[in-house]
mmCIF file as Biopython writes it, N, C-alpha, C and O atoms, coordinates in Angstrom:
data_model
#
loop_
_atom_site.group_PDB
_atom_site.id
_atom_site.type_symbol
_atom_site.label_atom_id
_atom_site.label_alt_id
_atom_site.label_comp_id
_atom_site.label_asym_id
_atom_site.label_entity_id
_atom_site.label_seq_id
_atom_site.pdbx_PDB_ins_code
_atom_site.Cartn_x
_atom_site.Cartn_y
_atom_site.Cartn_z
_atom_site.occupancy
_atom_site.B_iso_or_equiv
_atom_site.auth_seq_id
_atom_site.auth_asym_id
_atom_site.pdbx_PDB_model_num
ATOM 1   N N  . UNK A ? 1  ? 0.821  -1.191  0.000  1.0 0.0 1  A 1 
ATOM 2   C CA . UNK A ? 1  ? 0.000  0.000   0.000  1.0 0.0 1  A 1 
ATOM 3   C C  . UNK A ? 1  ? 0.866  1.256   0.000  1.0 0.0 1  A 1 
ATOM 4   O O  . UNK A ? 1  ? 0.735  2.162   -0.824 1.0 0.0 1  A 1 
ATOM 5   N N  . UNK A ? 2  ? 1.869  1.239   1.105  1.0 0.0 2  A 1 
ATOM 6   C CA . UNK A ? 2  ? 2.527  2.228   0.726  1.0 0.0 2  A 1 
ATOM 7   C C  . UNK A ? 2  ? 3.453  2.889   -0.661 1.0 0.0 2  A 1 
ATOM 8   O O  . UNK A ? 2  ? 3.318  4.056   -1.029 1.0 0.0 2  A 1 
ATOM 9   N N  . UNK A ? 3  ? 4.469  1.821   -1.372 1.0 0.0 3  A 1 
ATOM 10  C CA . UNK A ? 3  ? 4.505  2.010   -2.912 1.0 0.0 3  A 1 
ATOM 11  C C  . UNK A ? 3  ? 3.420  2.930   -3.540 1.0 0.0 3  A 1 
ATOM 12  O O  . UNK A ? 3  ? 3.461  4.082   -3.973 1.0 0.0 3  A 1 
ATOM 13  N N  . UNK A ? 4  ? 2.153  1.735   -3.401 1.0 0.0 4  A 1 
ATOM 14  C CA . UNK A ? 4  ? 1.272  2.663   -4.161 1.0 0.0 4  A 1 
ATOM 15  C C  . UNK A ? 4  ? 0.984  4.446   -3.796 1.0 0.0 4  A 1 
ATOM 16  O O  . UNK A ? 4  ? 0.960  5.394   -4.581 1.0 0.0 4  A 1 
ATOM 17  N N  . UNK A ? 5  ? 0.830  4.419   -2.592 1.0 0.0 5  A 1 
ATOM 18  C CA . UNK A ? 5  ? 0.930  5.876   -2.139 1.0 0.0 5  A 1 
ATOM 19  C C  . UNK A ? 5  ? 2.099  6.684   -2.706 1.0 0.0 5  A 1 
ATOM 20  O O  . UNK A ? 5  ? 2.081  7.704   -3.395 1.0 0.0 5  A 1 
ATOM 21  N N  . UNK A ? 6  ? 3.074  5.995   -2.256 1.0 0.0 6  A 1 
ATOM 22  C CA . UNK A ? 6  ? 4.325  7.133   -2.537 1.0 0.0 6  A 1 
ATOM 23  C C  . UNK A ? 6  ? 4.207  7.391   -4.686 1.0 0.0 6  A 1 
ATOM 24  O O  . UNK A ? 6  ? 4.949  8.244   -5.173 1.0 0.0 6  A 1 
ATOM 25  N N  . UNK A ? 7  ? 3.573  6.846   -5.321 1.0 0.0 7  A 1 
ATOM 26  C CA . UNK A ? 7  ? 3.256  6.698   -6.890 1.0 0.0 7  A 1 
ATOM 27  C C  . UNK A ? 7  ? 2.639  8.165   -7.004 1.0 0.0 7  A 1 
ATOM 28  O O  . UNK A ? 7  ? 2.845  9.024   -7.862 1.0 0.0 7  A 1 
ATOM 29  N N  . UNK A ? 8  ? 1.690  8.193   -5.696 1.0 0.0 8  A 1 
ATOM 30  C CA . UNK A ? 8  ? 0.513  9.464   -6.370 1.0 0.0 8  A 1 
ATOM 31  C C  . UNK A ? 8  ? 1.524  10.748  -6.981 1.0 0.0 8  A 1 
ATOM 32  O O  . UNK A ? 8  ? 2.717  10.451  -6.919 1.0 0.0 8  A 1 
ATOM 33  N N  . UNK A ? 9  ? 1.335  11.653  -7.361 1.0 0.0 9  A 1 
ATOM 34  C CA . UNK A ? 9  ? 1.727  12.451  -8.158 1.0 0.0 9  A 1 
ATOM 35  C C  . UNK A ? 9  ? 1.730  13.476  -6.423 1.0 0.0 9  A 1 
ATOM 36  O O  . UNK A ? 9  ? 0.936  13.579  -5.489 1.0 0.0 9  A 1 
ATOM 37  N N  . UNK A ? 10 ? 2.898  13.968  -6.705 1.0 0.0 10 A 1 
ATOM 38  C CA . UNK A ? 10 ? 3.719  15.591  -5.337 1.0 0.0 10 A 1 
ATOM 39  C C  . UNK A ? 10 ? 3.830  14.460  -4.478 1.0 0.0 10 A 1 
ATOM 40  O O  . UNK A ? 10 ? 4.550  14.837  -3.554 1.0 0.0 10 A 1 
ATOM 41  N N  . UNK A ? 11 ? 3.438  13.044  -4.253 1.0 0.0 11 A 1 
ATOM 42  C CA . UNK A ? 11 ? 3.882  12.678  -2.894 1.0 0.0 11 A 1 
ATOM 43  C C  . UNK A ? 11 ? 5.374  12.547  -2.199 1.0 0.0 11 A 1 
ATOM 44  O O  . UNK A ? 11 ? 6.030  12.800  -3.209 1.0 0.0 11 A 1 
ATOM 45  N N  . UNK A ? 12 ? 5.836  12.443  -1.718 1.0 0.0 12 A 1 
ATOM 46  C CA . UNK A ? 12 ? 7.052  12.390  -0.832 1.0 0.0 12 A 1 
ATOM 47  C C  . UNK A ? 12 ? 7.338  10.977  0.432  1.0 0.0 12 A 1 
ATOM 48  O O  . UNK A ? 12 ? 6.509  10.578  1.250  1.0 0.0 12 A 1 
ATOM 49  N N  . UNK A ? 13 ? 8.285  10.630  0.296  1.0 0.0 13 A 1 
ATOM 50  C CA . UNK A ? 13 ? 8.804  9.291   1.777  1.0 0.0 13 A 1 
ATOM 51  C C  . UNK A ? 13 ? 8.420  10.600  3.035  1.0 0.0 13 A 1 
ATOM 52  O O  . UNK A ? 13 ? 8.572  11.821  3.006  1.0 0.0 13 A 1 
ATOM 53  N N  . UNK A ? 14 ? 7.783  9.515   4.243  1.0 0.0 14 A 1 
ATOM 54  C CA . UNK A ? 14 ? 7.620  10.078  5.051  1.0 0.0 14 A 1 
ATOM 55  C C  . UNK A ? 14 ? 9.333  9.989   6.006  1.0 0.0 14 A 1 
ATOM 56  O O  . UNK A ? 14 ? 9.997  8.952   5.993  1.0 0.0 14 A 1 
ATOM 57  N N  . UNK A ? 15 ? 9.677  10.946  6.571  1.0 0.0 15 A 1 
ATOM 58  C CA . UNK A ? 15 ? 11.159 10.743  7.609  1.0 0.0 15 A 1 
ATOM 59  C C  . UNK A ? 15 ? 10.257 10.285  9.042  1.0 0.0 15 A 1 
ATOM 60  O O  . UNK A ? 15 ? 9.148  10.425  9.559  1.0 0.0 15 A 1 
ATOM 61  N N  . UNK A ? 16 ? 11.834 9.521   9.301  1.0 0.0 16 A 1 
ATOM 62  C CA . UNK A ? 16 ? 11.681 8.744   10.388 1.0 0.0 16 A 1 
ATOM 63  C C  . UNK A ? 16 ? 10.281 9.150   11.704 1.0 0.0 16 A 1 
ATOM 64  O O  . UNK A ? 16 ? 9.369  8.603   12.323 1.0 0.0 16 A 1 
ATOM 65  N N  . UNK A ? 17 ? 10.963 10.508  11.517 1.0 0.0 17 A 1 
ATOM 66  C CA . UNK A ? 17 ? 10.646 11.098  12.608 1.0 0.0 17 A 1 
ATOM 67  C C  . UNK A ? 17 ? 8.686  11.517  12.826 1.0 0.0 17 A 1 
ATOM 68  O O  . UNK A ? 17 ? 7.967  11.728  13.803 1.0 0.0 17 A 1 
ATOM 69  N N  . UNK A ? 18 ? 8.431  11.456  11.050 1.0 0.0 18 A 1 
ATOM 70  C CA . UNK A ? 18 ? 6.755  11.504  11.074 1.0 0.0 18 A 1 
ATOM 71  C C  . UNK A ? 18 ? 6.368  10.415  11.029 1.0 0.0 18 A 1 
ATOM 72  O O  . UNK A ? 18 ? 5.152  10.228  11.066 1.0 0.0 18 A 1 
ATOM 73  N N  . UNK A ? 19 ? 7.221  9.378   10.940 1.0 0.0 19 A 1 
ATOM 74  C CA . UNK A ? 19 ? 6.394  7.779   11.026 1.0 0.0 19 A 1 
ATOM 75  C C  . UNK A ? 19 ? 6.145  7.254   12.501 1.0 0.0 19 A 1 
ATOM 76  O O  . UNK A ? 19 ? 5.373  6.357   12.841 1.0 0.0 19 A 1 
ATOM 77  N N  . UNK A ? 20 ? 6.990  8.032   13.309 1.0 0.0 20 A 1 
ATOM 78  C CA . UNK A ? 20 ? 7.029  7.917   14.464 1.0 0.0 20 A 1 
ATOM 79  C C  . UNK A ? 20 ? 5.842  8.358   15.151 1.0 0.0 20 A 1 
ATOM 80  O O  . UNK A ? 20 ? 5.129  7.603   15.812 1.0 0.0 20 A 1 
ATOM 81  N N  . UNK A ? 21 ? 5.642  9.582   14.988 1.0 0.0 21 A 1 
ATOM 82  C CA . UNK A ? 21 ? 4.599  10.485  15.267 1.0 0.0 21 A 1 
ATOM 83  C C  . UNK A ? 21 ? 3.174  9.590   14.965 1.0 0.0 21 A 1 
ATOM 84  O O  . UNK A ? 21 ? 2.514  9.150   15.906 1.0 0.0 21 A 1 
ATOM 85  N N  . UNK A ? 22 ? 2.769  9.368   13.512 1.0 0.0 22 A 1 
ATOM 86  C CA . UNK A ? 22 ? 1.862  8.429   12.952 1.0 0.0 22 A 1 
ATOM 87  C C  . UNK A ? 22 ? 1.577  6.777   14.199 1.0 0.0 22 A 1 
ATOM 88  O O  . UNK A ? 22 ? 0.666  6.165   14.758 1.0 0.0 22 A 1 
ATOM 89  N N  . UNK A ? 23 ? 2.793  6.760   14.066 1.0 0.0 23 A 1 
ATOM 90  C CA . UNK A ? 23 ? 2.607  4.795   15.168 1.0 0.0 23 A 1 
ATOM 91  C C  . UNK A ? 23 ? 2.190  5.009   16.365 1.0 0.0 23 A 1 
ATOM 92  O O  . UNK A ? 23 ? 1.560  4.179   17.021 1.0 0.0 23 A 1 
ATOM 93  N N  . UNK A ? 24 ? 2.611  6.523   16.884 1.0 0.0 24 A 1 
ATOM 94  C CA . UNK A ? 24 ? 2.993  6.475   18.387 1.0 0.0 24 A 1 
ATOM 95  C C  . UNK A ? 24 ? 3.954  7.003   18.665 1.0 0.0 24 A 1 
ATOM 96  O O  . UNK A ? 24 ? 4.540  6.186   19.376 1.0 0.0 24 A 1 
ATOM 97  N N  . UNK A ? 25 ? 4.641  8.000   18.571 1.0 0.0 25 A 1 
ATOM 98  C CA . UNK A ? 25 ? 6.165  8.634   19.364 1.0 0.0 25 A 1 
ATOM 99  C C  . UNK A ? 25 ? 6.610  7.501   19.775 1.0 0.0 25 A 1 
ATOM 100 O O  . UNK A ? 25 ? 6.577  7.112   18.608 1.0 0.0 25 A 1 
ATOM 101 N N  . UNK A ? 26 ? 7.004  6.584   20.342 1.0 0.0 26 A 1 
ATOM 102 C CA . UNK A ? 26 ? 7.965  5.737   20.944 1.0 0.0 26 A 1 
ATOM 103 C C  . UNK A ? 26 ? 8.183  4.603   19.607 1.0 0.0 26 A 1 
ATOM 104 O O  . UNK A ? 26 ? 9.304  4.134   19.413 1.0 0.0 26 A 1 
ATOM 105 N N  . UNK A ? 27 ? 7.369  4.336   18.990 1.0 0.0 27 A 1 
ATOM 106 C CA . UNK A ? 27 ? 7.555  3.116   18.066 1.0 0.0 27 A 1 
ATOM 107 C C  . UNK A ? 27 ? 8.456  3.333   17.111 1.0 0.0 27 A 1 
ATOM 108 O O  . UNK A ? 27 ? 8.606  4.450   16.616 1.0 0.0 27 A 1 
ATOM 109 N N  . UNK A ? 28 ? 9.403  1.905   16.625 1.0 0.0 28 A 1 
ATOM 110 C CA . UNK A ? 28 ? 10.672 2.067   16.177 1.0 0.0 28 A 1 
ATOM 111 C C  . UNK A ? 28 ? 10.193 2.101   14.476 1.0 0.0 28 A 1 
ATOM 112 O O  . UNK A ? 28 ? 9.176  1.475   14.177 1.0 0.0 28 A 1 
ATOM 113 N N  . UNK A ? 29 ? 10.779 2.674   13.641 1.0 0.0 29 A 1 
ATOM 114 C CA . UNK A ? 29 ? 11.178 2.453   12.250 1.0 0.0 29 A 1 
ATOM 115 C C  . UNK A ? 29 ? 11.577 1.307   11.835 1.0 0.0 29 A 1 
ATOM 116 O O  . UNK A ? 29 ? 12.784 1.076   11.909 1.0 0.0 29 A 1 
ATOM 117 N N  . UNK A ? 30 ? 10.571 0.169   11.228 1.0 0.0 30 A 1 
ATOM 118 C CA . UNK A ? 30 ? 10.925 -0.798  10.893 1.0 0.0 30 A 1 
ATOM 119 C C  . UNK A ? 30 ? 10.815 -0.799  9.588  1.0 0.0 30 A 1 
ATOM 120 O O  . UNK A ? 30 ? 10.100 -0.071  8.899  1.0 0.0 30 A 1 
ATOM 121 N N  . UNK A ? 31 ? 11.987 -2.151  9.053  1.0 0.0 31 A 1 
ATOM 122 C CA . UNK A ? 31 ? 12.361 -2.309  7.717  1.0 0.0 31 A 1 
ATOM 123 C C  . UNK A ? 31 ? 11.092 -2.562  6.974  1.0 0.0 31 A 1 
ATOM 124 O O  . UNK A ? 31 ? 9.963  -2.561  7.465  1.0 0.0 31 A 1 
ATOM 125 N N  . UNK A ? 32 ? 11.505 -2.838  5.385  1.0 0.0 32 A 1 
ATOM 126 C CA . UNK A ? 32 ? 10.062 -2.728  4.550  1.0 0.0 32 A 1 
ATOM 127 C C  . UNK A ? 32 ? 10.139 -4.458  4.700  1.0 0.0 32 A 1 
ATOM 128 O O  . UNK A ? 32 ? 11.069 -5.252  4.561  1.0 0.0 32 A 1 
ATOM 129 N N  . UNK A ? 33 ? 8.604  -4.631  5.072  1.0 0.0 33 A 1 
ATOM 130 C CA . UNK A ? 33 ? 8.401  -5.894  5.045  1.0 0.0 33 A 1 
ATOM 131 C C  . UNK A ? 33 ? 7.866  -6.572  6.563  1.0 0.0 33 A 1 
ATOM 132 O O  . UNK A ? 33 ? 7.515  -7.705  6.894  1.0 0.0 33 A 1 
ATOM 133 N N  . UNK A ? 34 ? 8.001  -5.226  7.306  1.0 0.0 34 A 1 
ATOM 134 C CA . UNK A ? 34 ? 7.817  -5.625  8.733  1.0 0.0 34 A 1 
ATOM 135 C C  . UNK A ? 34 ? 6.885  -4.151  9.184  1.0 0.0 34 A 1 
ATOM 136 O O  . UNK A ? 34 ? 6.780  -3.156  8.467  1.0 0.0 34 A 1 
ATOM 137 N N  . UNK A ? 35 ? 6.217  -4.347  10.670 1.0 0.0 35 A 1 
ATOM 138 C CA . UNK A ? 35 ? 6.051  -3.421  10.935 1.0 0.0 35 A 1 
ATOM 139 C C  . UNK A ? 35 ? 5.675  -3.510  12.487 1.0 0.0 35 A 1 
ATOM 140 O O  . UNK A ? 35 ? 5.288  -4.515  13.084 1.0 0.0 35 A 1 
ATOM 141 N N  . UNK A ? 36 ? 5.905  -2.053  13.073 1.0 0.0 36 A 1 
ATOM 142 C CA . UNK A ? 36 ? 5.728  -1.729  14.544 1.0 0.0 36 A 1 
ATOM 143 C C  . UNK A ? 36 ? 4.572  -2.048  15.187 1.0 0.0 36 A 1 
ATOM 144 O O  . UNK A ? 36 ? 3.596  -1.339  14.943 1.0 0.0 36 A 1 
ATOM 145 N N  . UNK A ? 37 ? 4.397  -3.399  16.332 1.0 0.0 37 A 1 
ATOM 146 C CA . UNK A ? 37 ? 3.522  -3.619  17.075 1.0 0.0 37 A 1 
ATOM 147 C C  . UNK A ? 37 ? 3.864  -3.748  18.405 1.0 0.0 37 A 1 
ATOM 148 O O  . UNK A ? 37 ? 4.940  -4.187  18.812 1.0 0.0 37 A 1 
ATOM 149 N N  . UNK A ? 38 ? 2.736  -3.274  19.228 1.0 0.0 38 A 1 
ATOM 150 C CA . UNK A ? 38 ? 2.702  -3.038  20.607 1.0 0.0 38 A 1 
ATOM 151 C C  . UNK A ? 38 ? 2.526  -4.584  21.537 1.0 0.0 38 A 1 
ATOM 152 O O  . UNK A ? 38 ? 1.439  -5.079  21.833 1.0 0.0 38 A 1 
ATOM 153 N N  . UNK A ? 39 ? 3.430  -4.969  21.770 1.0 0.0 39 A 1 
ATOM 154 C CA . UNK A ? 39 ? 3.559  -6.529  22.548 1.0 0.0 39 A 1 
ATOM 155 C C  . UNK A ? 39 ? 3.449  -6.313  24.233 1.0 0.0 39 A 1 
ATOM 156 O O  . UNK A ? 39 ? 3.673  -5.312  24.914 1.0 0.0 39 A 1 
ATOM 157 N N  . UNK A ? 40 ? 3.136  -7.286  24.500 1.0 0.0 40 A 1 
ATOM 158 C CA . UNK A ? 40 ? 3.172  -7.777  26.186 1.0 0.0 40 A 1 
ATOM 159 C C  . UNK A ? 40 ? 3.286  -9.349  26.284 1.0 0.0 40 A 1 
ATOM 160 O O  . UNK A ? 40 ? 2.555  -10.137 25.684 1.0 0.0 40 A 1 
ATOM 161 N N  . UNK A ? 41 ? 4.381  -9.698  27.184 1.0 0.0 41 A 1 
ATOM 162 C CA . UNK A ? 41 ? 3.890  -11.329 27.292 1.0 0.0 41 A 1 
ATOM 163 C C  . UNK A ? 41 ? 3.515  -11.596 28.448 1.0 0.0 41 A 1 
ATOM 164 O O  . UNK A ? 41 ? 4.199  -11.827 29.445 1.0 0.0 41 A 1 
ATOM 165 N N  . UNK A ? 42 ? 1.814  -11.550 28.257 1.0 0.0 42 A 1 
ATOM 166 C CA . UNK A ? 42 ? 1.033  -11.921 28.785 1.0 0.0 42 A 1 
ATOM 167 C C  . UNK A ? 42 ? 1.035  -11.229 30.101 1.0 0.0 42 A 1 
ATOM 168 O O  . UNK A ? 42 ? 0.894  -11.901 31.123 1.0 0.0 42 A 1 
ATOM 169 N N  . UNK A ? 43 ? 1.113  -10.547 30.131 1.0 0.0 43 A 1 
ATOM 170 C CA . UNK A ? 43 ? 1.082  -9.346  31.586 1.0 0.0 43 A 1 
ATOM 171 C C  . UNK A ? 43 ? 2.729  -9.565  32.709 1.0 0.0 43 A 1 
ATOM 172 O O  . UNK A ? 43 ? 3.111  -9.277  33.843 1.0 0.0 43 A 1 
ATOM 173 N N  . UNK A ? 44 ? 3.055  -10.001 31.917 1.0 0.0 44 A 1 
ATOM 174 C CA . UNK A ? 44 ? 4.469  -10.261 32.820 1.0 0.0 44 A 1 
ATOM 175 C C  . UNK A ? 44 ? 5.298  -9.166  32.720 1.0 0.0 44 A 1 
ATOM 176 O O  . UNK A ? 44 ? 6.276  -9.109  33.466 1.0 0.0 44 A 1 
ATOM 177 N N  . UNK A ? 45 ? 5.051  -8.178  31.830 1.0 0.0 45 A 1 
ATOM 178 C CA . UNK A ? 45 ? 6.165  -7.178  31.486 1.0 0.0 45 A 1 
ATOM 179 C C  . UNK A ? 45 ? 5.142  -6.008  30.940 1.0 0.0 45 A 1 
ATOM 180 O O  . UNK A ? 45 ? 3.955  -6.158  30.649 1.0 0.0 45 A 1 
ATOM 181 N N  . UNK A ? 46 ? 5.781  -5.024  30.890 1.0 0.0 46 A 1 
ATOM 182 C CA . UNK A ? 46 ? 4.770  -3.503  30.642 1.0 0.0 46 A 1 
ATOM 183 C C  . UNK A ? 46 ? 5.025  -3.868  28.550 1.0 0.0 46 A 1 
ATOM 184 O O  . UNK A ? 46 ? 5.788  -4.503  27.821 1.0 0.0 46 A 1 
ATOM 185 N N  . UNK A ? 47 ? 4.088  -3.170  28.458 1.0 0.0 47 A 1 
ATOM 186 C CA . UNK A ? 47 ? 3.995  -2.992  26.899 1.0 0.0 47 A 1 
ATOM 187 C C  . UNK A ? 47 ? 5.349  -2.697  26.512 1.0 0.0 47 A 1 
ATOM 188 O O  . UNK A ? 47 ? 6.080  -2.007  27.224 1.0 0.0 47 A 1 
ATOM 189 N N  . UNK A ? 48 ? 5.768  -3.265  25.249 1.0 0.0 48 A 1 
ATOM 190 C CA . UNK A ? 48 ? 7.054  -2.642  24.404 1.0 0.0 48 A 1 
ATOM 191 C C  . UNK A ? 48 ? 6.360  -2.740  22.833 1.0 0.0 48 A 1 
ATOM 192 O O  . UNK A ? 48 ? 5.211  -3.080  22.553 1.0 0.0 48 A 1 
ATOM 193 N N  . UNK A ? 49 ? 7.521  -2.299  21.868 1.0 0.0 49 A 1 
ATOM 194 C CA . UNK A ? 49 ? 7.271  -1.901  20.640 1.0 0.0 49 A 1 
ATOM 195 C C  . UNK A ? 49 ? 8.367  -3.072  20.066 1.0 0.0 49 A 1 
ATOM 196 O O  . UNK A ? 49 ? 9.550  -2.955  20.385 1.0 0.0 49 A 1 
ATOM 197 N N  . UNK A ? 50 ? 7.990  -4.048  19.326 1.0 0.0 50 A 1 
ATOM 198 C CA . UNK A ? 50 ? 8.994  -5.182  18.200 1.0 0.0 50 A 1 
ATOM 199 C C  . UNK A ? 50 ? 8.332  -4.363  16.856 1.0 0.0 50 A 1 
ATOM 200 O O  . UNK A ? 50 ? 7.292  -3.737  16.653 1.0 0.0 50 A 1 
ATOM 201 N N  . UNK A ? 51 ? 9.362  -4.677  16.173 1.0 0.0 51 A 1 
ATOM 202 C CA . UNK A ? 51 ? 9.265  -5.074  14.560 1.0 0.0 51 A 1 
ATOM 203 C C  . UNK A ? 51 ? 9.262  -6.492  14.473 1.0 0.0 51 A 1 
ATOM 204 O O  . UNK A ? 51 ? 10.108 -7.346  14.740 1.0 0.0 51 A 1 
ATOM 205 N N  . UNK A ? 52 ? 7.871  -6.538  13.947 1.0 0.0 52 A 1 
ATOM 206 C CA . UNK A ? 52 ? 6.934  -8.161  13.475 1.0 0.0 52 A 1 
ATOM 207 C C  . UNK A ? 52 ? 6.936  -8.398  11.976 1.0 0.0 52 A 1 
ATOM 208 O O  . UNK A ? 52 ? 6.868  -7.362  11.315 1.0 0.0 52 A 1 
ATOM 209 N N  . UNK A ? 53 ? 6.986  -9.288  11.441 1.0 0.0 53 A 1 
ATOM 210 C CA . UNK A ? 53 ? 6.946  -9.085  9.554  1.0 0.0 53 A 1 
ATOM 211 C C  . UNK A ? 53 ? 5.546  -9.235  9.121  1.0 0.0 53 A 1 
ATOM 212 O O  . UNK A ? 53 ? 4.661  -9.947  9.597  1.0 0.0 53 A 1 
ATOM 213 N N  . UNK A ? 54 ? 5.519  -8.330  8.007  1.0 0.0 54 A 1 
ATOM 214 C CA . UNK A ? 54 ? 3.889  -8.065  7.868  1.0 0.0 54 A 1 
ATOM 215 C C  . UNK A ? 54 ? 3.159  -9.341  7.817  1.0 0.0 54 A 1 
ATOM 216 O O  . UNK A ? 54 ? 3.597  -10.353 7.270  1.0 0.0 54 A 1 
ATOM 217 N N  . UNK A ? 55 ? 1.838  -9.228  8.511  1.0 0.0 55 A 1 
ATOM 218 C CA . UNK A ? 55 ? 1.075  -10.647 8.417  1.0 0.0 55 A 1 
ATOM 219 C C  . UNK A ? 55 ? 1.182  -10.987 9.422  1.0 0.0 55 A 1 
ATOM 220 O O  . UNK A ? 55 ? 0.010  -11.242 9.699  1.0 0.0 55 A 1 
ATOM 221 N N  . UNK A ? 56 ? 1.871  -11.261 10.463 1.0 0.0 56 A 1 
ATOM 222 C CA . UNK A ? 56 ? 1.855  -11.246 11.987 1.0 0.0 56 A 1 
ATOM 223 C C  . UNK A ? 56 ? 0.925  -10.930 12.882 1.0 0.0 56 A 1 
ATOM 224 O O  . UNK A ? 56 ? 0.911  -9.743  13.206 1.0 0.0 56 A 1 
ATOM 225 N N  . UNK A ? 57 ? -0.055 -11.807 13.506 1.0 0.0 57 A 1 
ATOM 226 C CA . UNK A ? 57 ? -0.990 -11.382 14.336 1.0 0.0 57 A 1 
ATOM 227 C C  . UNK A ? 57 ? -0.385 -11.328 15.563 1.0 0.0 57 A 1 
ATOM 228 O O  . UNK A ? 57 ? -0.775 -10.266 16.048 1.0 0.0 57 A 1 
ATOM 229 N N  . UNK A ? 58 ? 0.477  -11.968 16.480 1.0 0.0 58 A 1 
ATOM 230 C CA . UNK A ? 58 ? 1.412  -11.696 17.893 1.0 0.0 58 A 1 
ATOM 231 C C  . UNK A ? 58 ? 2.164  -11.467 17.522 1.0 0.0 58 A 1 
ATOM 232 O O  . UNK A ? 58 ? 2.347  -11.249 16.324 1.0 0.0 58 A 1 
ATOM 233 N N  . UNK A ? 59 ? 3.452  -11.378 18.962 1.0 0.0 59 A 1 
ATOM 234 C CA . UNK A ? 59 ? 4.836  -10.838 19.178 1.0 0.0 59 A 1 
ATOM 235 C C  . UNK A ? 59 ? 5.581  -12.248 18.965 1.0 0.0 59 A 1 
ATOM 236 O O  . UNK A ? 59 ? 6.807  -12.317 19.051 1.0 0.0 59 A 1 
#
């Protein structure tokens, strides 16, 4: 989806720093093919942020 976006005509790559903003301020910049999800295992630990590869329903 994104490809296709970045195709439209004036569009531009978003920088790190607005993808950040978009996920959540804390969530990391992950590679193409993956993306930033909010994990817990199983209440044992406070929420964190992994890079999961797209299609991934858990951590």
């Amino acid at each position: 989806m994104l490809k296709n976006i970045l195709n439209l005509e004036g569009t531009k790559e978003l920088s790190a720093n607005e993808q950040k903003m978009i996920d959540g301020g804390n969530a990391p910049v992950c590679n193409e093919g993956s993306f930033a999800k909010r994990c817990n295992e199983f209440g044992t630990v406070p929420y964190y942020w992994a890079c999961v590869p797209n299609g991934t329903k858990s951590c």
